[in-house]
C-alpha positions in Angstrom: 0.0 0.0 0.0 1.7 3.4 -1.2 1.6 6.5 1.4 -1.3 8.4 0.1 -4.0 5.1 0.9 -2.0 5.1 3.9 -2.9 8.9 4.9 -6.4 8.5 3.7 -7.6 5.0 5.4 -10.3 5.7 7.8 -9.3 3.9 10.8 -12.1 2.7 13.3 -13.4 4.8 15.8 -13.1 4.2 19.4 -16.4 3.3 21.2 -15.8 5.3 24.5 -16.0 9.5 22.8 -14.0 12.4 24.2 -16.9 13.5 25.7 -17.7 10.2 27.8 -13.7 10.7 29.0 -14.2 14.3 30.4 -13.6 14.5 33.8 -11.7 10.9 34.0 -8.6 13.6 35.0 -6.2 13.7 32.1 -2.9 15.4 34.1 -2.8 16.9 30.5 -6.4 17.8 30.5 -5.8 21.5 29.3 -4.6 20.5 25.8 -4.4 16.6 25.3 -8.4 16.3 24.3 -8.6 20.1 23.1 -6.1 19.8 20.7 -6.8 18.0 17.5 -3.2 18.0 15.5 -2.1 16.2 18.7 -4.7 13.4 18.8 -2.1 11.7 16.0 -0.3 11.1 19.6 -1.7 8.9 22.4 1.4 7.3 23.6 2.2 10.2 25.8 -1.2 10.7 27.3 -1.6 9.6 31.2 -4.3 9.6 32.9 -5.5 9.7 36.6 -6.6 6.0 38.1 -8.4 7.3 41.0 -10.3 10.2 38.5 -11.3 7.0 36.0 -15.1 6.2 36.7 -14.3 2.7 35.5 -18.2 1.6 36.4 -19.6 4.1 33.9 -17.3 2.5 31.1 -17.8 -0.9 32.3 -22.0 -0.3 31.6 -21.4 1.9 28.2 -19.1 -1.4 27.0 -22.2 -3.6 28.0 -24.8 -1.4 26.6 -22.7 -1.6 23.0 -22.1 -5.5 23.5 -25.8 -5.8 23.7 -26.4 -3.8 20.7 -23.8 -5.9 18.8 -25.6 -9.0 20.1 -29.1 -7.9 19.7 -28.2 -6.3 15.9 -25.3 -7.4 14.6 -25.0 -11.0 14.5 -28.4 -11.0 12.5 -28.3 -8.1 10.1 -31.5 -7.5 8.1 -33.4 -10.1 9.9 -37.2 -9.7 9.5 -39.2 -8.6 13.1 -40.9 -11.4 14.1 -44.7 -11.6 15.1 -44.0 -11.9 18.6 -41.4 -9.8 19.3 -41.7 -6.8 21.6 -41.1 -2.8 21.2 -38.8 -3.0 24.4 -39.4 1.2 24.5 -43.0 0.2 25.5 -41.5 -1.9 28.8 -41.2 -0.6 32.4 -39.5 -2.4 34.5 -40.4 -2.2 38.6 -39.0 -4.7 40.7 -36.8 -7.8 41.3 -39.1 -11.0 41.9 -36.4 -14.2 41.5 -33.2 -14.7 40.4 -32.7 -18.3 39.0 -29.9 -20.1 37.6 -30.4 -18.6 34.1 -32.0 -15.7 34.6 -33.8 -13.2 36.3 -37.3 -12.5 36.8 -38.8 -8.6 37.6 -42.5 -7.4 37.4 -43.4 -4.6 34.9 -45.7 -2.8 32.5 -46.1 -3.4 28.5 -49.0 -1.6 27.0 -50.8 -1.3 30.3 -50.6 -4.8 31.1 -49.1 -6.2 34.5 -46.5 -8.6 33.1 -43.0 -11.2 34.7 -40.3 -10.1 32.6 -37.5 -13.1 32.7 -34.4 -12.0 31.4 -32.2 -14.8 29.6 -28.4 -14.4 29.9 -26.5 -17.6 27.7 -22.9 -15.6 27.6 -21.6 -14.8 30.9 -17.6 -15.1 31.4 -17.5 -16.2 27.9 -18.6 -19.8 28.6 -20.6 -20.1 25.4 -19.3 -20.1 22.2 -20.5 -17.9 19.1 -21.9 -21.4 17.6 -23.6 -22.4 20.9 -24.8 -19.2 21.5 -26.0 -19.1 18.1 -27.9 -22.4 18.6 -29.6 -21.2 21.6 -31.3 -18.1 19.9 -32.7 -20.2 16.8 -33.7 -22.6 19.6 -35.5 -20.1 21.5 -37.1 -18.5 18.6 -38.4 -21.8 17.8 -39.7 -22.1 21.1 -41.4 -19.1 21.0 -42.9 -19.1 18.3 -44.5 -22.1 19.1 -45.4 -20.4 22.8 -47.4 -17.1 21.4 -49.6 -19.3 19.3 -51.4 -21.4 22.7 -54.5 -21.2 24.2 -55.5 -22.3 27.2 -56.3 -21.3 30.7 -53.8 -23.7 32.5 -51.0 -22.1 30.6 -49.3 -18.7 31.4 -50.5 -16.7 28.8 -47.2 -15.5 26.5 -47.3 -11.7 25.6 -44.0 -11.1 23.6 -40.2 -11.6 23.6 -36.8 -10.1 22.9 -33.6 -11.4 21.3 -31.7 -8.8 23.0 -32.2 -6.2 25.7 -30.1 -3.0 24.3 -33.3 -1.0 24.8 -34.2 -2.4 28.0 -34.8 0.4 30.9 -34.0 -0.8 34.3 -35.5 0.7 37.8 -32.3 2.6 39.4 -33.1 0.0 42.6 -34.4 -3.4 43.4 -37.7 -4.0 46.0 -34.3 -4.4 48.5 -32.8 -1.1 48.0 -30.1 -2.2 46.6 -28.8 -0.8 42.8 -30.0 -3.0 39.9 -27.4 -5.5 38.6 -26.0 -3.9 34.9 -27.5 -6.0 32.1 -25.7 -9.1 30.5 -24.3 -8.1 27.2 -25.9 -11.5 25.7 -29.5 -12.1 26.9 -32.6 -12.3 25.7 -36.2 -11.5 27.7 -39.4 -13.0 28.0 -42.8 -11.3 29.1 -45.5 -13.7 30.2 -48.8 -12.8 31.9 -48.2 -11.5 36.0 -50.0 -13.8 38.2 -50.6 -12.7 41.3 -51.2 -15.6 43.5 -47.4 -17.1 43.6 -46.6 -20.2 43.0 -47.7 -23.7 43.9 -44.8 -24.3 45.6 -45.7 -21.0 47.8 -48.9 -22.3 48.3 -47.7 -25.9 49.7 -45.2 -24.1 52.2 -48.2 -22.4 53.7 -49.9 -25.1 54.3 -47.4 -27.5 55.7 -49.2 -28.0 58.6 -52.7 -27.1 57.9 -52.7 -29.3 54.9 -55.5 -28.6 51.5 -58.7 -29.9 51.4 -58.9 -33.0 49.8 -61.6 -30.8 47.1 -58.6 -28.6 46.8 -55.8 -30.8 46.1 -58.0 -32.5 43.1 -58.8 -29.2 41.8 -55.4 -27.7 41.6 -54.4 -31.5 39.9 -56.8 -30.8 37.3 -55.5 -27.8 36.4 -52.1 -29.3 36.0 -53.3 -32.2 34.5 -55.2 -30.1 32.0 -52.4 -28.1 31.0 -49.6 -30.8 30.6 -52.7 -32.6 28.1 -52.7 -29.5 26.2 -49.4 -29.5 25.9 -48.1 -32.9 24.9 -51.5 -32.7 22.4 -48.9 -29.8 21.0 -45.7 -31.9 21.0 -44.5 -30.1 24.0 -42.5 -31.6 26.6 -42.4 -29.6 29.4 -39.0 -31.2 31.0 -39.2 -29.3 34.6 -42.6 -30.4 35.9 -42.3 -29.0 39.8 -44.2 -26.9 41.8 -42.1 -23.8 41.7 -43.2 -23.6 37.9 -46.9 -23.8 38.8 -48.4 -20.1 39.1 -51.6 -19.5 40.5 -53.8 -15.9 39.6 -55.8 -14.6 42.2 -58.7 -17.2 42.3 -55.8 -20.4 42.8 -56.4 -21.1 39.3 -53.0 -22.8 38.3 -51.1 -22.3 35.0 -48.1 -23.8 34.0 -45.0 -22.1 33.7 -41.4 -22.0 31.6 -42.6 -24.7 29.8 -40.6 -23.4 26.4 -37.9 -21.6 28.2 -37.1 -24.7 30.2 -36.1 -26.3 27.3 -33.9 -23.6 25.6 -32.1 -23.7 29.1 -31.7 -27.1 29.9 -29.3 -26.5 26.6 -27.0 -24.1 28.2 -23.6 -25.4 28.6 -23.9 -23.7 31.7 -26.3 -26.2 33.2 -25.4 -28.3 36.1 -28.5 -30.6 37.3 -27.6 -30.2 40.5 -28.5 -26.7 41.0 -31.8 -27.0 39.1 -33.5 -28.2 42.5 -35.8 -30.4 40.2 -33.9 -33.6 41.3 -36.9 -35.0 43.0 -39.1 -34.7 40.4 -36.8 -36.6 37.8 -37.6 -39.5 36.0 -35.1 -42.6 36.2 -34.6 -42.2 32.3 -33.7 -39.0 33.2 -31.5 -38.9 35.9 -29.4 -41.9 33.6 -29.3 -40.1 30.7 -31.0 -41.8 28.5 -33.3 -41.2 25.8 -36.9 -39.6 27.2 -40.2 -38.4 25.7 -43.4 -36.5 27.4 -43.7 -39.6 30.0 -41.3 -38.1 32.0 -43.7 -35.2 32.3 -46.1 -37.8 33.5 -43.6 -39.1 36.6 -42.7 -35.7 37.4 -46.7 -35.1 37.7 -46.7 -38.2 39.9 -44.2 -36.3 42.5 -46.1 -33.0 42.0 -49.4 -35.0 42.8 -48.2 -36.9 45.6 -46.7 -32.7 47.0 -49.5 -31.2 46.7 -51.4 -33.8 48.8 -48.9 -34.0 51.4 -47.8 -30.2 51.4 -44.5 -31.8 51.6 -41.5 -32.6 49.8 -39.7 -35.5 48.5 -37.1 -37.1 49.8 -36.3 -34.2 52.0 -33.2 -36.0 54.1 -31.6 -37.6 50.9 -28.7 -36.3 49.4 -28.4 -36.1 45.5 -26.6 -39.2 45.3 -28.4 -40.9 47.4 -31.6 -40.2 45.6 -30.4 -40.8 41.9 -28.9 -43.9 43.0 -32.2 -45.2 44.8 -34.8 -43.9 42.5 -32.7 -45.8 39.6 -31.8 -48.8 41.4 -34.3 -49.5 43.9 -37.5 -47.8 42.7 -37.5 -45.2 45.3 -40.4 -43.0 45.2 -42.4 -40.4 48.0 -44.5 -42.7 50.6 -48.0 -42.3 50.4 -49.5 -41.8 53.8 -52.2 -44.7 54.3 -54.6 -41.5 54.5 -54.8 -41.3 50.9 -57.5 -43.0 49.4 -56.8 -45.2 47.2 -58.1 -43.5 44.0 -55.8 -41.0 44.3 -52.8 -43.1 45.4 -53.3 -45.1 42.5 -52.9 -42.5 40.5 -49.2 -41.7 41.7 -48.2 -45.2 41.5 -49.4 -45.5 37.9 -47.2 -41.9 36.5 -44.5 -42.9 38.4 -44.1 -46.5 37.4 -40.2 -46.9 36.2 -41.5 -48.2 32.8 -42.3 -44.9 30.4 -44.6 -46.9 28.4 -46.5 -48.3 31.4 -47.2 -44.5 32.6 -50.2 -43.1 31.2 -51.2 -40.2 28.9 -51.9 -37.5 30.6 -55.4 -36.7 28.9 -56.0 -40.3 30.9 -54.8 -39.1 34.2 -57.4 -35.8 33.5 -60.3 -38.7 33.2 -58.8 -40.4 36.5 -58.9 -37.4 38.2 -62.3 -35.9 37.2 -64.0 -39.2 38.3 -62.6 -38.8 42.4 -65.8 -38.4 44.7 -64.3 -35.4 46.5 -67.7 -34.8 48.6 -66.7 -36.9 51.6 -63.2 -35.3 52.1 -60.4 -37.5 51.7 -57.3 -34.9 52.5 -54.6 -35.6 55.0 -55.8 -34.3 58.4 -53.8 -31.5 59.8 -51.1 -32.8 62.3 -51.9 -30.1 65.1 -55.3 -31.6 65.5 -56.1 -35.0 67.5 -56.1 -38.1 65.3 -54.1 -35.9 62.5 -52.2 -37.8 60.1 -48.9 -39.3 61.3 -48.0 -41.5 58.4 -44.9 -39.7 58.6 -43.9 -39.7 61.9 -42.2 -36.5 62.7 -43.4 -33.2 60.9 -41.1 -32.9 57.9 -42.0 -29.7 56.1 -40.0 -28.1 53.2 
């Protein structure tokens, strides 16, 4: 290359501007930035460390990462259906932080919605091709999502495939300042239910137990929804009661049904912290090959939870309880309370066999043919003759 392309090639401009490094405390602040026929000249310039606000840089390099995630790595790609205007989004507060992401309430177009933010790119774990993978997964995913109906699933509102828009609240419900964004994530708004979750619900009651008419009712709603789903070719994957939501009647609605499986992908995932252990199916928990019957065992556990307002396998370690559900055909003891319709029930979705489980459209028809009129539910252990199946009171 000859000196004059030399003199005229436009070299790439530096994403922090003079004006974002005023005030960092340039001990040649007078003339260094002020004087253009000396920006040819860098090597001299020093700065102050303790006049450098490296936070403010730190959050301007992630705001630009996410718009080089969110823009760049799919140029001219077409909006989809479902995705959301993220300028219409407020943000309030801090619900849950999970494993994967984190979950706030907020606003879109006047609605009350749980915004779950996605981050697949932390520390560099992922790769460009795995990361890659994950966002045509979860637009699969999704796209599938916005098109169901039905009242036992969380109604889907819209999603992002990046979050360079995204306003944040200045603080979290705790008072504490809001966590920057992940350069790499993507954001989910679903429908805000405001009765918590199933699992919230069960804590309560640890001691009071639910009506036996209760604990059938919220079992049909879950039933109901995992029908509707496999009827889609869903497989749910993380049947549990901390993925059951309830609105403000106790109707239940199922949860992360298509985000679970985007994240059960990340290379991130350890099983171990997913806190689903209890709930998994021996197929599962050895790796092999599984379908939507292990929906139906994990329904089996949630079943036999929400009768008992208890949880599995609370003294076992996870060793000890992928070994003996694999091994020995460990499952939760059904008090001798339970009738037997009911009981049944659990025994048949969590027989070892898969194909010995049943559909869960069949489970739906078990279920809806209990006699609930003449109670049935285990009897609260503070009151004489409660139920002590268990012996000692175990609660989660």
């Amino acid at each position: 290359m000859d000196s004059k392309n030399e003199e005229t090639e436009v070299k790439p401009k530096a994403e922090v501007s003079e004006l974002e490094l005023k005030g960092m405390g340039s001990v040649r602040e007078n003339h260094v930035l002020g004087d253009s026929s000396m920006s040819a000249s860098t090597k001299d310039m020093l700065f102050r460390a303790d006049k450098i606000d490296l936070k403010s840089l730190d959050v301007h390099l992630e705001k630009h990462m996410s718009r080089v995630w969110s823009r760049n790595t799919e140029p001219n790609r077409p909006k989809e259906p479902w995705e959301i205007d993220l300028a219409k989004l407020e943000i309030k507060n801090l619900i849950a932080r999970g494993t994967y992401g984190t979950v706030y309430r907020g606003t879109y177009d006047e609605q009350d919605v749980a915004v779950k933010l996605l981050d697949w790119g932390e520390d560099d774990m992922a790769t460009t091709t795995e990361l890659a993978a994950l966002r045509a997964s979860f637009r699969q995913e999704v796209a599938v999502w916005h098109k169901l109906d039905h009242p036992n699933v969380t109604r889907f509102v819209g999603a992002s495939m990046g979050t360079s828009n995204l306003r944040m609240p200045p603080k979290t419900s705790s008072g504490n300042l809001t966590d920057q964004l992940p350069a790499k994530a993507c954001c989910v708004l679903v429908e805000f239910l405001t009765g918590g979750t199933l699992k919230g619900l069960l804590f309560k009651n640890r001691r009071k137990k639910l009506p036996f008419k209760a604990v059938i009712q919220l079992a049909l709603d879950l039933s109901r929804g995992m029908s509707y789903l496999h009827s889609k070719k869903i497989v749910h994957r993380d049947v549990k009661a901390e993925n059951m939501l309830l609105d403000a009647n106790r109707n239940l609605k199922i949860a992360d049904f298509g985000v679970a499986r985007v994240e059960a992908q990340n290379p991130r995932d350890m099983t171990g912290e997913t806190g689903t252990l209890g709930y998994m199916a021996p197929e599962v928990l050895q790796g092999n090959p599984y379908n939507r019957k292990c929906d139906v065992y994990s329904f089996g556990v949630c079943l036999w939870e929400t009768y008992c307002c208890d949880l599995p396998y609370p003294f076992l370690s996870f060793a000890e309880v992928s070994s003996a559900v694999v091994r020995h055909n460990l499952r939760p003891e059904i008090p001798r309370c339970c009738p037997s319709s009911l009981a049944n029930i659990m025994r048949k979705c969590w027989d070892a066999n898969p194909d010995k489980r049943p559909e869960m459209d069949e489970v739906v028809k078990l279920l809806e043919a209990i006699d609930t009129s003449k109670g049935g539910g285990m009897i609260p252990e503070d009151q004489a003759g409660g139920c002590f199946c268990f012996g000692p009171v175990r609660g989660p």
